[in-house]
N, C-alpha and C positions, 0 to 999 in steps of 0.2 A: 751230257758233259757238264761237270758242275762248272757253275756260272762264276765269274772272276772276278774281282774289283779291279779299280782304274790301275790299280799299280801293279796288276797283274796276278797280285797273290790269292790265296785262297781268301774267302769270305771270311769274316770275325764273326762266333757265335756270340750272339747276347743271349746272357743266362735270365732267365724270367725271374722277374720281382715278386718277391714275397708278396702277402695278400696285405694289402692295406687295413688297416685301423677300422673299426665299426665305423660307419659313418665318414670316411674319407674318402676321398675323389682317387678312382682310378688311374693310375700311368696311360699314357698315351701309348697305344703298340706302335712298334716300326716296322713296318715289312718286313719278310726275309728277304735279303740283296739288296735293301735301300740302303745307297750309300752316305755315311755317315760325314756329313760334310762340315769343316774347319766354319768355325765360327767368327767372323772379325772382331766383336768383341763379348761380355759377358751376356750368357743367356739371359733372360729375363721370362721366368717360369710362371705361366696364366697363375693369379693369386687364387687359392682356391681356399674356401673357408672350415678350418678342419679344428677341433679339441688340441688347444697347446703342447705341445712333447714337453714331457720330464724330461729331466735328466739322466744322462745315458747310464743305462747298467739296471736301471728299475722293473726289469722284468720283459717279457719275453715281447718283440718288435718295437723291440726303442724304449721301454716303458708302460706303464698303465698310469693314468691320469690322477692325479689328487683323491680325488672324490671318490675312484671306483678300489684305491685303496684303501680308504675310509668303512667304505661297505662291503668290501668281503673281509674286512679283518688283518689289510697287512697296512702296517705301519702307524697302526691303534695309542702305541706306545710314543709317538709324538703329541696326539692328544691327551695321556693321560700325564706328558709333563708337565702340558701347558697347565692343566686343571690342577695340577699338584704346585706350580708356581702359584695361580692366584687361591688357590687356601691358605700356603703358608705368605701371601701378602697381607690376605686375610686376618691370619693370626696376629702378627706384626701388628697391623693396624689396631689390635683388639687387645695387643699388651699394651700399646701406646697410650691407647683411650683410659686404660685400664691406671695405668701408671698416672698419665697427667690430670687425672678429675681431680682425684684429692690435692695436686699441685697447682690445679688452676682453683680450686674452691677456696685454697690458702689465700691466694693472691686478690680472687676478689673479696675476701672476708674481709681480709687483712686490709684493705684500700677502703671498707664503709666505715672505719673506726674511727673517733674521733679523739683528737687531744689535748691536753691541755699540762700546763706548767703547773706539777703538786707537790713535785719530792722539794725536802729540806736539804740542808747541807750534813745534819747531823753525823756523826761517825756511826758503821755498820754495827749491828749486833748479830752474833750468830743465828744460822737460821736463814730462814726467808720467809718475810712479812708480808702479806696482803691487808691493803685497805679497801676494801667495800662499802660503797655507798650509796643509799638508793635515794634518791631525788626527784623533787617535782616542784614545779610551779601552785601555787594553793590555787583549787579552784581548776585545775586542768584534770588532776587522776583520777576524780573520784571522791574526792573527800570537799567540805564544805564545812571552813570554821575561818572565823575572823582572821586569822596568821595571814601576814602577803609576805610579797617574795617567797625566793627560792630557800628550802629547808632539807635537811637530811631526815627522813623517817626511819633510814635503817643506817644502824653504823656499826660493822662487822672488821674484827681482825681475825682475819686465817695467816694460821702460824703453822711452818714447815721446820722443826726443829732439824738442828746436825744429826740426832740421832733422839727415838724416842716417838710416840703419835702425834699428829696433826691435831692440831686443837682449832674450834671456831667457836670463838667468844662473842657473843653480840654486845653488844656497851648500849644500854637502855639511849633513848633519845635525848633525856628529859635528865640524864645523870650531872651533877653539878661541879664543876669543872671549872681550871682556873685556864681562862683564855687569853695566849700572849698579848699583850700589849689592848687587853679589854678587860682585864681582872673577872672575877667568878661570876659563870652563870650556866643556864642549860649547854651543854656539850654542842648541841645541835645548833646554837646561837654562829658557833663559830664560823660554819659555813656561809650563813648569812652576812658577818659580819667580813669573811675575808677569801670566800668562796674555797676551792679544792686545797690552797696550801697552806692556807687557816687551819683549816678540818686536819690535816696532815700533822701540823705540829701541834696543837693539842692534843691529839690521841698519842702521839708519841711521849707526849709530856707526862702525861697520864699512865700508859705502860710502861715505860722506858726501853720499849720497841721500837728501832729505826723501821719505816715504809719503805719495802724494795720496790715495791708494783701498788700502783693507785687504780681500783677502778671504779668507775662511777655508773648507776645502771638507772635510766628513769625508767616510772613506773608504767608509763605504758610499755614498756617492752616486756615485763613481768607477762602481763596479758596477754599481747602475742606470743611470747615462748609454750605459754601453756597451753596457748588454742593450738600453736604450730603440732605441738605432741599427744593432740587428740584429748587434752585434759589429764586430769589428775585428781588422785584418791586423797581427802583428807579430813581428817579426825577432830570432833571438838566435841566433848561430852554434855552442851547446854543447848536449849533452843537460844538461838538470837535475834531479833531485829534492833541492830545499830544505827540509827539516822546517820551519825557523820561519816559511818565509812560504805553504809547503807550495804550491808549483810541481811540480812535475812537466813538461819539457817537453823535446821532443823536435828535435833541431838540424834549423834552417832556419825558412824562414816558415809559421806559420799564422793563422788567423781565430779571433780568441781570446773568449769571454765574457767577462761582467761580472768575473764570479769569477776566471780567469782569469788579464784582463791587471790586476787588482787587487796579484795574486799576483808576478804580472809586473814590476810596480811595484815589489814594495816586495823581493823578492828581492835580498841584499848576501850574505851568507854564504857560497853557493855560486861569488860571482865574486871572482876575484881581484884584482880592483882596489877591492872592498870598494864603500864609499859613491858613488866616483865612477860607478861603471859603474851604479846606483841613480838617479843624476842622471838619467843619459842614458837608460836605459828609460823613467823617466818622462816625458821631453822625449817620446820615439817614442810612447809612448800620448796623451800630448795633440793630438800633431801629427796621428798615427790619428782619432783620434774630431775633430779641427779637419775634415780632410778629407770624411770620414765625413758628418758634417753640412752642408756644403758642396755635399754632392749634393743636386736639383735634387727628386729622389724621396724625402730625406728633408724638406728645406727647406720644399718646397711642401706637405706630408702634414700637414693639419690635426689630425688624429690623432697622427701623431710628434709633432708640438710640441707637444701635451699632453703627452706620453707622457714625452718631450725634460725638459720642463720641469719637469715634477710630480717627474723620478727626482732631478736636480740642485739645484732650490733647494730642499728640502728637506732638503736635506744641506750649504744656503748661509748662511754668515752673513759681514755687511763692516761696515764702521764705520758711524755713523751718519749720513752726511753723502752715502752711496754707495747707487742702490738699482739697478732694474734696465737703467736706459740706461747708469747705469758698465761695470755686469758686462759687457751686449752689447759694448761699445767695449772692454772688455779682451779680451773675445773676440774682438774681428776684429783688435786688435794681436798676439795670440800666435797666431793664424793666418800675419798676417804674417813674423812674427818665427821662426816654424818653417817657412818660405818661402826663398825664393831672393832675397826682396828683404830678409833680417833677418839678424841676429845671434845665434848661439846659443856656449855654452858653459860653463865654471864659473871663478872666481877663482882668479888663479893661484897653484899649490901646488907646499909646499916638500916636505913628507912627507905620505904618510898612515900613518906609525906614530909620531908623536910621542907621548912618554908626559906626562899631566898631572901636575902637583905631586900629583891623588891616586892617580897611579899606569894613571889609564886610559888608553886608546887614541884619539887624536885625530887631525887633519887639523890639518896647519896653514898656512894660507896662507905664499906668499913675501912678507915683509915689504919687498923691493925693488921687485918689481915691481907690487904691488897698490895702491899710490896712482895710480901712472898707468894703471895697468886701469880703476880707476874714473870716473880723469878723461874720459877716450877713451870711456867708455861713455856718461856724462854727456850730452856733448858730440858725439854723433853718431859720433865720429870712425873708426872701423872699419868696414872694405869691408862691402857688401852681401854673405852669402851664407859668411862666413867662422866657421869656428867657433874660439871665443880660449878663452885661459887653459889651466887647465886640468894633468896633469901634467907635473913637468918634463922637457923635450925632447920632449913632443909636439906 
């Protein structure tokens, strides 16, 4: 006779539990006829230590666990979001870096510059003027001759005409020149005489060139820019040994260092055309190290443009109104202008042995033709490619 429970009905079959989980603990079996007794309050089921359950619906008995969908291949496609997230963060990061180098290299560039009070009051001339100057303490760069204080050895205007080539004239050092409020003497006196805004209004005096951008470059940074770019190629058809600018060089081209084409530069003593030919090495070394930098292996070399940078403007100082987007924009004009599409030369001269009222040795421009040299400069007006002024019947 089938057996009863207390309330007299028939038994309740309990349907058997599925098969547990790998590794899970067993159900407790209950008798057949064990009566199922009311509990006073909630069970509290032996803690048994089993692999976490997913979330329902994830596969057959409740789930299958993270990991063992990892390895047979189902829900792969959550992992390959993730890794498609951190590439394109990846990227992100890699435009960023990409974008802000050149924005942070401005900013430290632009903060080693130094300045100084040069522009005049003058009213504008068409165009835009550059003054260049390159300076030294006597006895610091390299060179060794009685002169003290500070002096101009290089005095360049780069002219950006309205329309027309970029011209870069060098103005000899030694050219004789009437200096405001000092009356006539070497050009280069001026700066001594009344430092960056001296130099400023006599070359304006002189051209009749207003100065938009002043910049001043000592001569140590000459030397570092050229070590910074591995050296540089430059041409002089004589053997040399110069004591005072202490050259040493051997006729023909070589690949010169800092030191070098420094020496390079400022060598006049052993050539006989004196200041002029001074000019024009300097012209060839900037036009050198324009090229030089130009390549694609120094340009792109995030390393050289530190390197570029740190030897140069530390050796930079421009007026205060010019910082490092002037300098870049004078640099790609006197690229130009030492090109096939500019102008290069010096103002046209009558002597270089003019003696002054104190007896020294000067340059002196031709008083005929140097109004209209300037004009023509001013004004774009001379061919691309031609080199003017300069001495006479050359």
């Amino acid at each position: 006779m089938p057996a009863r429970n207390e309330s007299g009905g028939a038994p309740r079959s309990i349907p058997p539990r599925s098969a547990p989980p790998a590794g899970g603990q067993p159900p407790q079996a209950i008798p057949p006829g064990r009566p199922v007794r009311a509990s006073a309050g909630p069970v509290r089921p032996t803690p048994v230590r089993t692999a976490p359950r997913p979330p329902a619906g994830g596969g057959r008995g409740g789930g299958t666990p993270p990991r063992a969908l990892a390895s047979n291949g189902h829900g792969g496609g959550n992992i390959r979001i993730r890794k498609g997230r951190v590439a394109g963060v990846i990227a992100v990061l890699v435009l960023l870096a990409v974008i802000a180098w050149p924005v942070g290299l401005l900013i430290w560039a632009n903060g080693k510059i130094q300045h100084v009070e040069a522009l005049s009051e003058a009213s504008n001339t068409p165009g835009t003027t550059y003054l260049l100057a390159g300076s030294d303490a006597r006895g610091s760069g390299g060179i060794d001759d009685s002169t003290s204080g500070a002096r101009t050895d290089t005095i360049m205007l780069l002219h950006k005409p309205s329309s027309g080539p970029v011209a870069l004239i060098s103005i000899p050092r030694d050219t004789y020149a009437e200096i405001p409020g000092q009356g006539g003497n070497k050009i280069n006196a001026a700066y001594t005489f009344g430092g960056a805004p001296l130099l400023v209004q006599t070359v304006e005096q002189l051209s009749g060139l207003t100065v938009d951008h002043y910049v001043e470059v000592g001569f140590g940074g000459v030397s570092g820019v050229v070590d910074a770019v591995g050296g540089v190629r430059l041409c002089y058809p004589e053997d040399v040994h110069d004591v005072k600018s202490k050259l040493k060089w051997k006729a023909g081209c070589h690949v010169a260092d800092g030191k070098t084409a420094l020496a390079f530069a400022r060598m006049r003593y052993a050539d006989p055309t004196g200041d002029i030919g001074r000019a024009q090495r300097q012209q060839q070394v900037i036009a050198s190290v324009g090229k030089k930098i130009a390549d694609p292996a120094v340009l792109l070399n995030p390393a050289t443009q530190v390197g570029l940078a740190d030897a140069g403007l530390a050796a930079l100082v421009t007026d205060t109104n010019s910082g490092i987007i002037d300098v870049a924009m004078m640099g790609l004009a006197f690229r130009t202008a030492n090109g096939d599409d500019g102008v290069t030369g010096t103002p046209p001269i009558a002597t270089i042995n003019y003696r002054t009222p104190s007896g020294a040795s000067a340059v002196l421009l031709d008083d005929n033709q140097t109004p209209e040299f300037w004009a023509k400069i001013r004004d774009g007006e001379y061919e691309a490619g031609q080199k003017v002024g300069g001495m006479p019947g050359s």
